[in-house]
ModelCIF file with pLDDT and N, C-alpha, C, O atoms, coordinates in Angstrom:
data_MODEL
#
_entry.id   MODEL 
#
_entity.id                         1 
_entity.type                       polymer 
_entity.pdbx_number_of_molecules   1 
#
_entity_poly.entity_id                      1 
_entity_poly.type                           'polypeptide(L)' 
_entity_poly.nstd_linkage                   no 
_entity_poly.nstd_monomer                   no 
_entity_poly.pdbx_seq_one_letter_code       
;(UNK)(UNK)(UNK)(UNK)(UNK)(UNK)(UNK)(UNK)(UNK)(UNK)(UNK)(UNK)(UNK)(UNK)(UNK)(UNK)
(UNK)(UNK)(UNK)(UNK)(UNK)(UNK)(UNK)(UNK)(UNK)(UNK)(UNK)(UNK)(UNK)(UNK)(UNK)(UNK)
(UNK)(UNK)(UNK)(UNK)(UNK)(UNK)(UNK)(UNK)(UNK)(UNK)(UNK)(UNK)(UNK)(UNK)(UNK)(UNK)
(UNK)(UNK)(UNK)
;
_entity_poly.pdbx_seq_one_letter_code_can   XXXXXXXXXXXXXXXXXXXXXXXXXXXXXXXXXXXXXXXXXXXXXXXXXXX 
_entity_poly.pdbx_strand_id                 A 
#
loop_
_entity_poly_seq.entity_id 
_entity_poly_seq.num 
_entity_poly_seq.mon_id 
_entity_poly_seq.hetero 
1 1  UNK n 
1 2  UNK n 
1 3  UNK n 
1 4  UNK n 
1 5  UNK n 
1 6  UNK n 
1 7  UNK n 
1 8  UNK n 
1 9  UNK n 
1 10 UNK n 
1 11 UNK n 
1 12 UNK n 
1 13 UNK n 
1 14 UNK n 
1 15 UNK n 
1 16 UNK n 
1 17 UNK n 
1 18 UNK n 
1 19 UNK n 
1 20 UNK n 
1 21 UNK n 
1 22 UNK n 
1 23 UNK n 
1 24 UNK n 
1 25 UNK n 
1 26 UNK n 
1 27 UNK n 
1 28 UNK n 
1 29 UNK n 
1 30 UNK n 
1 31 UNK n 
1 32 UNK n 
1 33 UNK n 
1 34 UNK n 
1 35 UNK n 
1 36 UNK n 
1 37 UNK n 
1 38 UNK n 
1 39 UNK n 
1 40 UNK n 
1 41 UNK n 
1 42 UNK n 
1 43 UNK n 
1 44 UNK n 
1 45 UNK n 
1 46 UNK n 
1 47 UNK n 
1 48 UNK n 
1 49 UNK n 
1 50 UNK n 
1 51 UNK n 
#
_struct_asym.id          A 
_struct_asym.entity_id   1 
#
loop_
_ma_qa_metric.id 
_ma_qa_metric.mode 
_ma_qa_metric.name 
_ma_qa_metric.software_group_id 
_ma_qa_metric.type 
1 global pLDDT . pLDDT 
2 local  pLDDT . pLDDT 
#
_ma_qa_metric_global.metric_id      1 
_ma_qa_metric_global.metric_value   88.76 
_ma_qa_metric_global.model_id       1 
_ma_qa_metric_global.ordinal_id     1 
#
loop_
_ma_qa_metric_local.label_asym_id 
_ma_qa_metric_local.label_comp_id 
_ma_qa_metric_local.label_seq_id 
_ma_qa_metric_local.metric_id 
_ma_qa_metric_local.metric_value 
_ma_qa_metric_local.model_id 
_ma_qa_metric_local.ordinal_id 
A UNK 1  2 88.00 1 1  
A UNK 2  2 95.00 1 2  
A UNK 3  2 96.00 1 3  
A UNK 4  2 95.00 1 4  
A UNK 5  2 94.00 1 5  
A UNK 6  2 92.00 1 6  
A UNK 7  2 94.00 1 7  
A UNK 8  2 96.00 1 8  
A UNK 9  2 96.00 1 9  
A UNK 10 2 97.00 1 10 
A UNK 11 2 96.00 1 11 
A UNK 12 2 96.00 1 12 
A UNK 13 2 96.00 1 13 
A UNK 14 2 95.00 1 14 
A UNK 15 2 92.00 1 15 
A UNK 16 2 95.00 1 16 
A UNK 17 2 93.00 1 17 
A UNK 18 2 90.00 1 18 
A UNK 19 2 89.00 1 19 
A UNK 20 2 91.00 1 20 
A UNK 21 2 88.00 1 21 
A UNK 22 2 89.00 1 22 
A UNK 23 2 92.00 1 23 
A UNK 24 2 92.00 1 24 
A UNK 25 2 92.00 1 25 
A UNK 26 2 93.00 1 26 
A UNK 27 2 89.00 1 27 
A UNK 28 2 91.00 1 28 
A UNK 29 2 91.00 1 29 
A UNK 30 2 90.00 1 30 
A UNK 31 2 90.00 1 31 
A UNK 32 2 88.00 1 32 
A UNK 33 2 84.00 1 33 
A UNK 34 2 76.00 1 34 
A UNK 35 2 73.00 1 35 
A UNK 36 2 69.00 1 36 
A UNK 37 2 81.00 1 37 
A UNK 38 2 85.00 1 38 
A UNK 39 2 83.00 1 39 
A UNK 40 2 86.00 1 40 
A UNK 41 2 84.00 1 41 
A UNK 42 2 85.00 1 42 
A UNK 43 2 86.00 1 43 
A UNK 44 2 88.00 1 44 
A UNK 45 2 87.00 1 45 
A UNK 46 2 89.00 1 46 
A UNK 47 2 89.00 1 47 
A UNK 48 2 88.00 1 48 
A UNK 49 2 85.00 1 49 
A UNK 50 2 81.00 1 50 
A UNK 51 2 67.00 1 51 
#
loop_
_atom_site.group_PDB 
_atom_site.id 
_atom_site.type_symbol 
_atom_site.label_atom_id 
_atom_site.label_alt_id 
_atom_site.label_comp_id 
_atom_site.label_asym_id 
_atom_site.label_entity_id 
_atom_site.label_seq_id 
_atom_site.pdbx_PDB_ins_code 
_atom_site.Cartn_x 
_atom_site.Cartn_y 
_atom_site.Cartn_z 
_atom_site.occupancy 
_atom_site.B_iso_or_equiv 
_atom_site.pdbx_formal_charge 
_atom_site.auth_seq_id 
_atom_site.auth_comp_id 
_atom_site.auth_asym_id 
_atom_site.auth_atom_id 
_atom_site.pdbx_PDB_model_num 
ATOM 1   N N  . UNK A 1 1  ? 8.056  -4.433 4.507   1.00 88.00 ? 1  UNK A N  1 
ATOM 2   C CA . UNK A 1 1  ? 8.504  -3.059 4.664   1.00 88.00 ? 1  UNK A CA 1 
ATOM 3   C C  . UNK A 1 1  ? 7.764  -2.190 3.631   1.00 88.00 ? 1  UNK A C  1 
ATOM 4   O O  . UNK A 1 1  ? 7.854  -2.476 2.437   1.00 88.00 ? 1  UNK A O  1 
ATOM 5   N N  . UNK A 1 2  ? 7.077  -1.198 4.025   1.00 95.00 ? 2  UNK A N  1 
ATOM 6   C CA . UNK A 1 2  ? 6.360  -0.145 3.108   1.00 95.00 ? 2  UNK A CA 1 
ATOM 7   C C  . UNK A 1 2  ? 7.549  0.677  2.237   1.00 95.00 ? 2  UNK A C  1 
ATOM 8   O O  . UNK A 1 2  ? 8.713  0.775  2.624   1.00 95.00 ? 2  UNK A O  1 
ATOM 9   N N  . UNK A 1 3  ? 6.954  1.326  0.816   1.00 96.00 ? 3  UNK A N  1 
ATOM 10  C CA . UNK A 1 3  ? 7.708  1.623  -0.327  1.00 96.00 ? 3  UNK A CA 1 
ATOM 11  C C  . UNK A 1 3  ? 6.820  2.526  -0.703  1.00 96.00 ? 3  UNK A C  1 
ATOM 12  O O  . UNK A 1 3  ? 5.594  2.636  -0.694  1.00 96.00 ? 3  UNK A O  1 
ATOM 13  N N  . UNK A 1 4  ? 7.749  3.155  -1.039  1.00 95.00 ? 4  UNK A N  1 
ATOM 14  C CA . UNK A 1 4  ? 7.004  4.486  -1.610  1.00 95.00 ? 4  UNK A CA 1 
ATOM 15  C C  . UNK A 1 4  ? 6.108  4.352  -3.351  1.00 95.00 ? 4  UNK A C  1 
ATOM 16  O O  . UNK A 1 4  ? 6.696  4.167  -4.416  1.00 95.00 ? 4  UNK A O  1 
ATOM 17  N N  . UNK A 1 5  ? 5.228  4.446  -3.246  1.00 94.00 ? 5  UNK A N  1 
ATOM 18  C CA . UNK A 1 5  ? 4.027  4.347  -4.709  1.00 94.00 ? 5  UNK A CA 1 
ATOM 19  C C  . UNK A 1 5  ? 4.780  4.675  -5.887  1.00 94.00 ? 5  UNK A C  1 
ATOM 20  O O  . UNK A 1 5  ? 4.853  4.069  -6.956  1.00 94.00 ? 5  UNK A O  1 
ATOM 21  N N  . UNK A 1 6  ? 5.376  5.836  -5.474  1.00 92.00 ? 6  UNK A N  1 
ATOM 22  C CA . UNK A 1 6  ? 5.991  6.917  -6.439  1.00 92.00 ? 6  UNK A CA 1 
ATOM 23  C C  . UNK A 1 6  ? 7.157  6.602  -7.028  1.00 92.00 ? 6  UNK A C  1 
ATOM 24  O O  . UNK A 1 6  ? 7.150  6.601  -8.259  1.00 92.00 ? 6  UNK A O  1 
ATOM 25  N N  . UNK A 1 7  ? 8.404  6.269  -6.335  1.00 94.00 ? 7  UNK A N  1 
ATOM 26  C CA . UNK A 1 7  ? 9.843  5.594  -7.274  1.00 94.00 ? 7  UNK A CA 1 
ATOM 27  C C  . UNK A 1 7  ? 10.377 4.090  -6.287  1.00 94.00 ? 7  UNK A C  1 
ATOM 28  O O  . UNK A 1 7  ? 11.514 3.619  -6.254  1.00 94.00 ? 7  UNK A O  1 
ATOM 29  N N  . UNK A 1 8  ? 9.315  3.660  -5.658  1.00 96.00 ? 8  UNK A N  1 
ATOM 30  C CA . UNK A 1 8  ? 9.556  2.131  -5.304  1.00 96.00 ? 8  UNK A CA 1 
ATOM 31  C C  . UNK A 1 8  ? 10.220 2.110  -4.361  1.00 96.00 ? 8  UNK A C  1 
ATOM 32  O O  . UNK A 1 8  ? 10.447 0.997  -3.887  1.00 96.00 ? 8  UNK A O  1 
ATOM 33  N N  . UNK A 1 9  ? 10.931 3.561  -3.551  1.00 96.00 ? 9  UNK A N  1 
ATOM 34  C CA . UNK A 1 9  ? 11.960 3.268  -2.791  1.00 96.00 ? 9  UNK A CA 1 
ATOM 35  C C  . UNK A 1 9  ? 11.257 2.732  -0.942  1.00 96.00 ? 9  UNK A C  1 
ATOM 36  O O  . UNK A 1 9  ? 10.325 3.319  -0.390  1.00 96.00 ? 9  UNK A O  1 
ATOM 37  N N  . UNK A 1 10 ? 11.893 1.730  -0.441  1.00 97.00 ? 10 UNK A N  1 
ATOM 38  C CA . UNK A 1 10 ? 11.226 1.234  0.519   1.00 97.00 ? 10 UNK A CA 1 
ATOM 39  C C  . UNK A 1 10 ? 11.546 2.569  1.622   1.00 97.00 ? 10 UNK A C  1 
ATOM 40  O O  . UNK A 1 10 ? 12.327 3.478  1.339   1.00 97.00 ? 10 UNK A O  1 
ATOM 41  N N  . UNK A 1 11 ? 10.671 2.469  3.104   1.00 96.00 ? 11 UNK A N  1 
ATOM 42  C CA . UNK A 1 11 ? 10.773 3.706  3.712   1.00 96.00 ? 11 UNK A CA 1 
ATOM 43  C C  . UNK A 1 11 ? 10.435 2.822  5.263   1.00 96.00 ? 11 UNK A C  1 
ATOM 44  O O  . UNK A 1 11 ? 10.050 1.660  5.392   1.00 96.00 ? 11 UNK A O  1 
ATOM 45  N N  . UNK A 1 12 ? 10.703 3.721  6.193   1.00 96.00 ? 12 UNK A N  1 
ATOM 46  C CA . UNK A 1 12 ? 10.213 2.835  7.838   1.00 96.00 ? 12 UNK A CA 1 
ATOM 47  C C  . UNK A 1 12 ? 8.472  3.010  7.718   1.00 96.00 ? 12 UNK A C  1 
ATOM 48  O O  . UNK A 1 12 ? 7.744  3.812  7.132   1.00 96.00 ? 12 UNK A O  1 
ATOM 49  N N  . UNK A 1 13 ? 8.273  1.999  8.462   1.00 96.00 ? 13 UNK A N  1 
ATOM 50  C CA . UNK A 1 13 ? 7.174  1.982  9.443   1.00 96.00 ? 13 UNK A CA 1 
ATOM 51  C C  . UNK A 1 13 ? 6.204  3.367  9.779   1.00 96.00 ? 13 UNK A C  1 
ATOM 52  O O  . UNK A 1 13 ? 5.026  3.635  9.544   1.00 96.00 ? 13 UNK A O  1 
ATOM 53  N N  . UNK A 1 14 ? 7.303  4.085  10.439  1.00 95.00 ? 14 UNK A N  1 
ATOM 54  C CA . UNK A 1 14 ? 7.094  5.348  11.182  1.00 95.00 ? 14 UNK A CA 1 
ATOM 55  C C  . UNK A 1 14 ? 6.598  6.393  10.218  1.00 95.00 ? 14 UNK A C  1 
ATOM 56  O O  . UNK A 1 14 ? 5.526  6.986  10.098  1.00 95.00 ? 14 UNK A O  1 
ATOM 57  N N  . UNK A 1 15 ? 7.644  6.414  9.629   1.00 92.00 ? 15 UNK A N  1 
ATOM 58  C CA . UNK A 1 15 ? 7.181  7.351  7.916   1.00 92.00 ? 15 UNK A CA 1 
ATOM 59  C C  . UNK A 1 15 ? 5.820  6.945  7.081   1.00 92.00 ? 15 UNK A C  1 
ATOM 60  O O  . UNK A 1 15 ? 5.318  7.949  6.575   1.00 92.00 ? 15 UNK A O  1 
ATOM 61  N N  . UNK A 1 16 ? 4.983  5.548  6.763   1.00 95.00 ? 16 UNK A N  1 
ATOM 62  C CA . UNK A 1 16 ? 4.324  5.163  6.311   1.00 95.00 ? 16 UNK A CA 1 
ATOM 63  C C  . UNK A 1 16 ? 3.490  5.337  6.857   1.00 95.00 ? 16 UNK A C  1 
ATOM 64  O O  . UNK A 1 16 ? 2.402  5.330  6.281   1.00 95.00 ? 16 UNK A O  1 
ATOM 65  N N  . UNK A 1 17 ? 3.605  5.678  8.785   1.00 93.00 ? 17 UNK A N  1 
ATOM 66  C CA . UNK A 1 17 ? 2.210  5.894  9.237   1.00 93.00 ? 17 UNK A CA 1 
ATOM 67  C C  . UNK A 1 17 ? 2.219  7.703  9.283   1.00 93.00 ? 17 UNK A C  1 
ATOM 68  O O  . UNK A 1 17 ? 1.200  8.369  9.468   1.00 93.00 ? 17 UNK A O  1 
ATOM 69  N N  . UNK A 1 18 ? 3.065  8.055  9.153   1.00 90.00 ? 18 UNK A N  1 
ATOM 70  C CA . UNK A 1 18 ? 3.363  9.683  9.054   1.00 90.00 ? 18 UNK A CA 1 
ATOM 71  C C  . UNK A 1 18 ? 2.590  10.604 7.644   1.00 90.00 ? 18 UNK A C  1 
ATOM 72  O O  . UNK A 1 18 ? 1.880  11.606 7.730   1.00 90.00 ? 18 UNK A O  1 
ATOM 73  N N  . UNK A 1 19 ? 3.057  9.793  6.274   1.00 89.00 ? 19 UNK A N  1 
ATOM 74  C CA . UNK A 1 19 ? 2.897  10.451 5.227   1.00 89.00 ? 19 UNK A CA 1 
ATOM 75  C C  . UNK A 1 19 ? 1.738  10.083 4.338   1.00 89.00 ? 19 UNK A C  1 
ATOM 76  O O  . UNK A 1 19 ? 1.057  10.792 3.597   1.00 89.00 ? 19 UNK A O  1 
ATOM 77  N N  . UNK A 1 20 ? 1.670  8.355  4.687   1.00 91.00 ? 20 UNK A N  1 
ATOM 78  C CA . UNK A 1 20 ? 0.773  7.780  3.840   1.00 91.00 ? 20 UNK A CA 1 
ATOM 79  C C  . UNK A 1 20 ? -0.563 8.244  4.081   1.00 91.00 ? 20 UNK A C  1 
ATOM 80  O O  . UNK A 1 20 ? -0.872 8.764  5.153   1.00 91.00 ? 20 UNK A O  1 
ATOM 81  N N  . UNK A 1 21 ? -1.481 8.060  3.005   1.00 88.00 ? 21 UNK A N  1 
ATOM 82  C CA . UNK A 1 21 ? -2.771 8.900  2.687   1.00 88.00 ? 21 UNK A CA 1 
ATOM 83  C C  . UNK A 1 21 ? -3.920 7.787  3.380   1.00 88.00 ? 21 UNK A C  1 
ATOM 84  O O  . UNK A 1 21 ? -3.609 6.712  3.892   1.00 88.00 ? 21 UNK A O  1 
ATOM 85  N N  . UNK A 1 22 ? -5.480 8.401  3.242   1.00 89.00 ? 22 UNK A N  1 
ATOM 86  C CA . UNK A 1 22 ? -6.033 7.538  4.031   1.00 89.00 ? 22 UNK A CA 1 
ATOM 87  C C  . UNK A 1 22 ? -6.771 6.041  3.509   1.00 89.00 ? 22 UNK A C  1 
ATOM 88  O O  . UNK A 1 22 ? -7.620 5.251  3.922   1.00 89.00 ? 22 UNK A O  1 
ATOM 89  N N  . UNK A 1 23 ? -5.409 6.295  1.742   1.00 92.00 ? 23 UNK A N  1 
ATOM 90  C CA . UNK A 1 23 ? -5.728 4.501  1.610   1.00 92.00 ? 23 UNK A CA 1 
ATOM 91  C C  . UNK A 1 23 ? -4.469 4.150  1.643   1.00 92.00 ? 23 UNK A C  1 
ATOM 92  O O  . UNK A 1 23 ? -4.238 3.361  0.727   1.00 92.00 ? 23 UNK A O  1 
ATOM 93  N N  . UNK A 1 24 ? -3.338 4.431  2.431   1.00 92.00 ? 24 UNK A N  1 
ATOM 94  C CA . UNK A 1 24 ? -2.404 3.687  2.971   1.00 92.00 ? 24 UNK A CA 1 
ATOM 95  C C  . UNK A 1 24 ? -1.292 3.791  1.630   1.00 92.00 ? 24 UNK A C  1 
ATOM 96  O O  . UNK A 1 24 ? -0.392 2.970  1.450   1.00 92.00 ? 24 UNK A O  1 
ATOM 97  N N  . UNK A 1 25 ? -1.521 4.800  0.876   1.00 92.00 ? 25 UNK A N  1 
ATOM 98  C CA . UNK A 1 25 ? -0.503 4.950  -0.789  1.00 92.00 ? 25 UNK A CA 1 
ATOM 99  C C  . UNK A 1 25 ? 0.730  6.039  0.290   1.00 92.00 ? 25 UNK A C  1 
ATOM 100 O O  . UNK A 1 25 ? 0.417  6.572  1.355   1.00 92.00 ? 25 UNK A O  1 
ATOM 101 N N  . UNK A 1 26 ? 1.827  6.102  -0.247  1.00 93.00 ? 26 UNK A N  1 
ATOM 102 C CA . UNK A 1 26 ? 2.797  6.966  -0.082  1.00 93.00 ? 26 UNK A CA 1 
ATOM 103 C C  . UNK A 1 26 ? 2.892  7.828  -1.734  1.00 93.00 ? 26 UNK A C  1 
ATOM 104 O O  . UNK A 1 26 ? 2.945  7.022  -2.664  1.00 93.00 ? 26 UNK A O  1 
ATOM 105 N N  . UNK A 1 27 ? 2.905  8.613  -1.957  1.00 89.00 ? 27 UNK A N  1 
ATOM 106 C CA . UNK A 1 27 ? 3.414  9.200  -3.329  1.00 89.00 ? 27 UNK A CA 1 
ATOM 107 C C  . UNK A 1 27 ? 3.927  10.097 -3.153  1.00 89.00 ? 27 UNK A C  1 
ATOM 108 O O  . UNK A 1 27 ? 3.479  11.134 -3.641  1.00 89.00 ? 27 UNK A O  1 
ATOM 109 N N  . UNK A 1 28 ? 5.324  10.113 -2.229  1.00 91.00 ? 28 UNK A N  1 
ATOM 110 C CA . UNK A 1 28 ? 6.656  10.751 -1.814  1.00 91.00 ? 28 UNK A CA 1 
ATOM 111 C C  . UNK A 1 28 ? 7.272  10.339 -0.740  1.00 91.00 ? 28 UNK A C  1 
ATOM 112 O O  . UNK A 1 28 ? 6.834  9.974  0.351   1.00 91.00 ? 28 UNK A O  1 
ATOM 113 N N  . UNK A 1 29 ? 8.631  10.459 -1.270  1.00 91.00 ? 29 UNK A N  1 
ATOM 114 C CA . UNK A 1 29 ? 9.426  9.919  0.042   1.00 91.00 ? 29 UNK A CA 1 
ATOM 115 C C  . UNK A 1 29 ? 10.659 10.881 -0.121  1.00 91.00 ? 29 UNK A C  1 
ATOM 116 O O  . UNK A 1 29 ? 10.511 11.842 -0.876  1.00 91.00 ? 29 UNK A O  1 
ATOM 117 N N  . UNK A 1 30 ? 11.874 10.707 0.525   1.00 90.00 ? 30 UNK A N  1 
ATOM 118 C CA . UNK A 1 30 ? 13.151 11.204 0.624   1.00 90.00 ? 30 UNK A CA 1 
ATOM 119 C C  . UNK A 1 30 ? 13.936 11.133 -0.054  1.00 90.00 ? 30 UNK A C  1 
ATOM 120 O O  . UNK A 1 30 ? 14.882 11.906 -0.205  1.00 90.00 ? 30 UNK A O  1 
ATOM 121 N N  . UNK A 1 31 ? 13.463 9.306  -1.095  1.00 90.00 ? 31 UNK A N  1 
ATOM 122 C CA . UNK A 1 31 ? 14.370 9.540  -2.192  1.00 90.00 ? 31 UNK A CA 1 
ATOM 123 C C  . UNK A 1 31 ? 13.591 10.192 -3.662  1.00 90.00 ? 31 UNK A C  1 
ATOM 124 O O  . UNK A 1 31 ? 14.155 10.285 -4.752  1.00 90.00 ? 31 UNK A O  1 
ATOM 125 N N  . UNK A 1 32 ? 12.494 10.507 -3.431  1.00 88.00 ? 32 UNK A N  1 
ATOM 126 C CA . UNK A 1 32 ? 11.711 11.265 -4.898  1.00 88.00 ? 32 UNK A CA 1 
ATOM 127 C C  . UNK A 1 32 ? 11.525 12.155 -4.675  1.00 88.00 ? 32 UNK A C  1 
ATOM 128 O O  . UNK A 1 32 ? 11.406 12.833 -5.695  1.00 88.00 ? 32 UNK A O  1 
ATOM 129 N N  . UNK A 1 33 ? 11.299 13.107 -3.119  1.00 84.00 ? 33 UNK A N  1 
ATOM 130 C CA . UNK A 1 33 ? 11.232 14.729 -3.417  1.00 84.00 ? 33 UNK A CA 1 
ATOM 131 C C  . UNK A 1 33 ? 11.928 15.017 -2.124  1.00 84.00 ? 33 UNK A C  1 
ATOM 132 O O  . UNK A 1 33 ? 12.175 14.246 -1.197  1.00 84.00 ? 33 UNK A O  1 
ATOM 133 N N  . UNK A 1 34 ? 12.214 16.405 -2.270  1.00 76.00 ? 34 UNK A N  1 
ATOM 134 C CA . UNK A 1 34 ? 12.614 17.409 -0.818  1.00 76.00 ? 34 UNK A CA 1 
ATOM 135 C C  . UNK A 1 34 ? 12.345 17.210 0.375   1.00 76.00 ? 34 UNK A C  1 
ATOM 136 O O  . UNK A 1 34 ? 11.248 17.728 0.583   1.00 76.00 ? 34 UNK A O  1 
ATOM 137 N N  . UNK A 1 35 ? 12.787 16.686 1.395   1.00 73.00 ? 35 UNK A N  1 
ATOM 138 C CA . UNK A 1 35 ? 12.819 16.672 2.814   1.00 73.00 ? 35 UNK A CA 1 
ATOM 139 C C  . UNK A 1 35 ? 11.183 17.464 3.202   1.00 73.00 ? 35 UNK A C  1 
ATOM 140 O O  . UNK A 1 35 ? 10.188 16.926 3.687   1.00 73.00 ? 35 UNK A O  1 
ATOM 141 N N  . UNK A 1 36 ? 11.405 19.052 2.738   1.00 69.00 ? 36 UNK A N  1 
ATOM 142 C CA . UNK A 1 36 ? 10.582 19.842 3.766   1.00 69.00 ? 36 UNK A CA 1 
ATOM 143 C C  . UNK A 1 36 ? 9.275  20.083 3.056   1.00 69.00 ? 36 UNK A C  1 
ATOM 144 O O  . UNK A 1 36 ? 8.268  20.568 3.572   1.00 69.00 ? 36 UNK A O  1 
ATOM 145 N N  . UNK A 1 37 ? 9.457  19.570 1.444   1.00 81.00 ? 37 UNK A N  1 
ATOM 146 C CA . UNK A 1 37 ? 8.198  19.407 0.815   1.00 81.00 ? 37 UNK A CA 1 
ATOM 147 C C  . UNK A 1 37 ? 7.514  17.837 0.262   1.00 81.00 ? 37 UNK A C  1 
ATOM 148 O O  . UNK A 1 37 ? 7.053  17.619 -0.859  1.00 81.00 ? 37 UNK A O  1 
ATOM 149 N N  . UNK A 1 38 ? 7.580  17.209 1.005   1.00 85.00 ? 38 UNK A N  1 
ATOM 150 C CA . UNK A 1 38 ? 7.328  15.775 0.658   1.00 85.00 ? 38 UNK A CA 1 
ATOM 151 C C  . UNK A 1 38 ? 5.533  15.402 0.997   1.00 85.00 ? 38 UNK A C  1 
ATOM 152 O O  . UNK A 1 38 ? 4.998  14.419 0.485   1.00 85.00 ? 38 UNK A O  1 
ATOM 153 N N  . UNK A 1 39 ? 4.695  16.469 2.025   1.00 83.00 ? 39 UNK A N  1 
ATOM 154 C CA . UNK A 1 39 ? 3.521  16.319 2.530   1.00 83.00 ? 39 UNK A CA 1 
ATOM 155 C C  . UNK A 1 39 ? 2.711  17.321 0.330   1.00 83.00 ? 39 UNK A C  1 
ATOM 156 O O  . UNK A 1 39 ? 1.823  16.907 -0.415  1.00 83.00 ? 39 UNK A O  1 
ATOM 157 N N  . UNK A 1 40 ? 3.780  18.774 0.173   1.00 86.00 ? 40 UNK A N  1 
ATOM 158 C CA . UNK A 1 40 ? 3.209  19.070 -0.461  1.00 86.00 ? 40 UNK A CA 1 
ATOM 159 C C  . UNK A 1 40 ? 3.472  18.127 -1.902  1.00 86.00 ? 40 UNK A C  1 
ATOM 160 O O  . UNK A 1 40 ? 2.395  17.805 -2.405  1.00 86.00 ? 40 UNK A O  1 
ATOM 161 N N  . UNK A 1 41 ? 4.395  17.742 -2.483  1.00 84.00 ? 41 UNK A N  1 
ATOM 162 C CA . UNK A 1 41 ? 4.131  16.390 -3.495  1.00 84.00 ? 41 UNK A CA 1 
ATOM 163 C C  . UNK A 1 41 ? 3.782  15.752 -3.410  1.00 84.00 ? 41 UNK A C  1 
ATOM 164 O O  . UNK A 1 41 ? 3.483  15.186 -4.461  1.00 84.00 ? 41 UNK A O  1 
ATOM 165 N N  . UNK A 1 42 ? 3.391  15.058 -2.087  1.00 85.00 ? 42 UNK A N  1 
ATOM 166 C CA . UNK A 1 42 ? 2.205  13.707 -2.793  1.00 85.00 ? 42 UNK A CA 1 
ATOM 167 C C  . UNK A 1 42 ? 0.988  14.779 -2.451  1.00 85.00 ? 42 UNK A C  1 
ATOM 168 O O  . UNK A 1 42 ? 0.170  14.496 -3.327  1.00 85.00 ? 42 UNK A O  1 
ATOM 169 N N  . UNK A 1 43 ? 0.743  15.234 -2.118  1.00 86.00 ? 43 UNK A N  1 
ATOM 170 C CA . UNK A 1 43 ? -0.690 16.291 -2.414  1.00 86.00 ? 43 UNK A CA 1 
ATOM 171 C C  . UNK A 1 43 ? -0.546 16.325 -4.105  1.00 86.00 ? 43 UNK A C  1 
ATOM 172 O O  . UNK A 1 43 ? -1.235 15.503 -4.709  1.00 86.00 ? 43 UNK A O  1 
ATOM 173 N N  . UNK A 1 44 ? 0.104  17.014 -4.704  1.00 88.00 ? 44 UNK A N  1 
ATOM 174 C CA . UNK A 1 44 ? 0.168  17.934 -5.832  1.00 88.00 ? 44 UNK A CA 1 
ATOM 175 C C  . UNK A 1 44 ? 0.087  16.113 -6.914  1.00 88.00 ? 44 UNK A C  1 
ATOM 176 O O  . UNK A 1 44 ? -0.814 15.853 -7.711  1.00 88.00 ? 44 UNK A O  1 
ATOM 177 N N  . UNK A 1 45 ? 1.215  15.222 -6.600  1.00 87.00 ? 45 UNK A N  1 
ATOM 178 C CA . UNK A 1 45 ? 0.832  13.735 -6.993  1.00 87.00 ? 45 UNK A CA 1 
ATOM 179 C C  . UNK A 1 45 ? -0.490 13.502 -7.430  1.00 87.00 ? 45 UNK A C  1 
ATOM 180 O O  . UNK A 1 45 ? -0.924 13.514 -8.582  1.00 87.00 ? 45 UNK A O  1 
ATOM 181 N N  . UNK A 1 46 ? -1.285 13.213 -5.982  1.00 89.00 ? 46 UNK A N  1 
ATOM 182 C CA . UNK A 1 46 ? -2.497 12.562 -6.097  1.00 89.00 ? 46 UNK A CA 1 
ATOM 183 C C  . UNK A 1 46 ? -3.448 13.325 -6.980  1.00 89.00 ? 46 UNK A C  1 
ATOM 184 O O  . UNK A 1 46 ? -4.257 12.848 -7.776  1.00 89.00 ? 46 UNK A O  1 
ATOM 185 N N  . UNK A 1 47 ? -3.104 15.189 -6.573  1.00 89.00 ? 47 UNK A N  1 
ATOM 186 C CA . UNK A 1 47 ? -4.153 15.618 -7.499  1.00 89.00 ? 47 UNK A CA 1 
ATOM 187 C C  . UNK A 1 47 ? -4.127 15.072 -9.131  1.00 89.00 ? 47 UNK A C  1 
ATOM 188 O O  . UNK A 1 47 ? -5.068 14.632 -9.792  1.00 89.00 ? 47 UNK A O  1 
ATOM 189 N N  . UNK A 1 48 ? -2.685 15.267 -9.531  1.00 88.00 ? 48 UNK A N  1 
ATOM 190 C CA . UNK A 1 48 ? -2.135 14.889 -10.915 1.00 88.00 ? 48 UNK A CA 1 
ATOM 191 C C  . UNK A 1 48 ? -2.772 13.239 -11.138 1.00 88.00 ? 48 UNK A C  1 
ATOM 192 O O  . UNK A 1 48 ? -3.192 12.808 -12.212 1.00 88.00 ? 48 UNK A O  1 
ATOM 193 N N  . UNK A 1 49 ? -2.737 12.726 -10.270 1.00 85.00 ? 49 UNK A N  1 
ATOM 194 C CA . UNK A 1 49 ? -3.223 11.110 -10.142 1.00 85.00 ? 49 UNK A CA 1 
ATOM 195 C C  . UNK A 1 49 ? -4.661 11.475 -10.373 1.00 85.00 ? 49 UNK A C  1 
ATOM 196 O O  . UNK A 1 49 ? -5.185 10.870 -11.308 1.00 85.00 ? 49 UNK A O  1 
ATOM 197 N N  . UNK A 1 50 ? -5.117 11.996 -9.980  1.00 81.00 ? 50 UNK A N  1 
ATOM 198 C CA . UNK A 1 50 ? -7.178 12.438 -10.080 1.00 81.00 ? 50 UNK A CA 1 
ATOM 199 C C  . UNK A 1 50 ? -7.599 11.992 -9.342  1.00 81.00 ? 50 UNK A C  1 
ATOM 200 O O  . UNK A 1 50 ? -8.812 11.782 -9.361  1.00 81.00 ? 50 UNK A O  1 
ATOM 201 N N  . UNK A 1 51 ? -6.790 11.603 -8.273  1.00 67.00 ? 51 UNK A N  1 
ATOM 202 C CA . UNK A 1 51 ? -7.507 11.284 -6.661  1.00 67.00 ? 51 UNK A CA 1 
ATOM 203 C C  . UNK A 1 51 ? -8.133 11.964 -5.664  1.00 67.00 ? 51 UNK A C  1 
ATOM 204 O O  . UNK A 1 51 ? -8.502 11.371 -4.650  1.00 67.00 ? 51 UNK A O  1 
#
């Protein structure tokens, strides 16, 4: 089961192919940020990451 990079929390399938980036990292989910901003934190993440 895929988990989020960011606070470990595991997440579906569906979501992992939804949010995850194009090396397959999640760095946000539902339980580490906001419902309607979760595409813009792991953006703002990865930049902070230097990815």
């Amino acid at each position: 089961m895929p988990k989020c990079d960011h606070c470990s929390a595991h997440v579906s399938e569906r979501f992992a192919r939804v949010f995850a980036d194009e090396n397959g990292r999640l760095r946000a989910c539902p339980s580490c940020s906001a419902n309607a901003g979760i595409a813009e934190v792991a953006r703002e993440r990865a930049r902070e990451a230097g990815v």
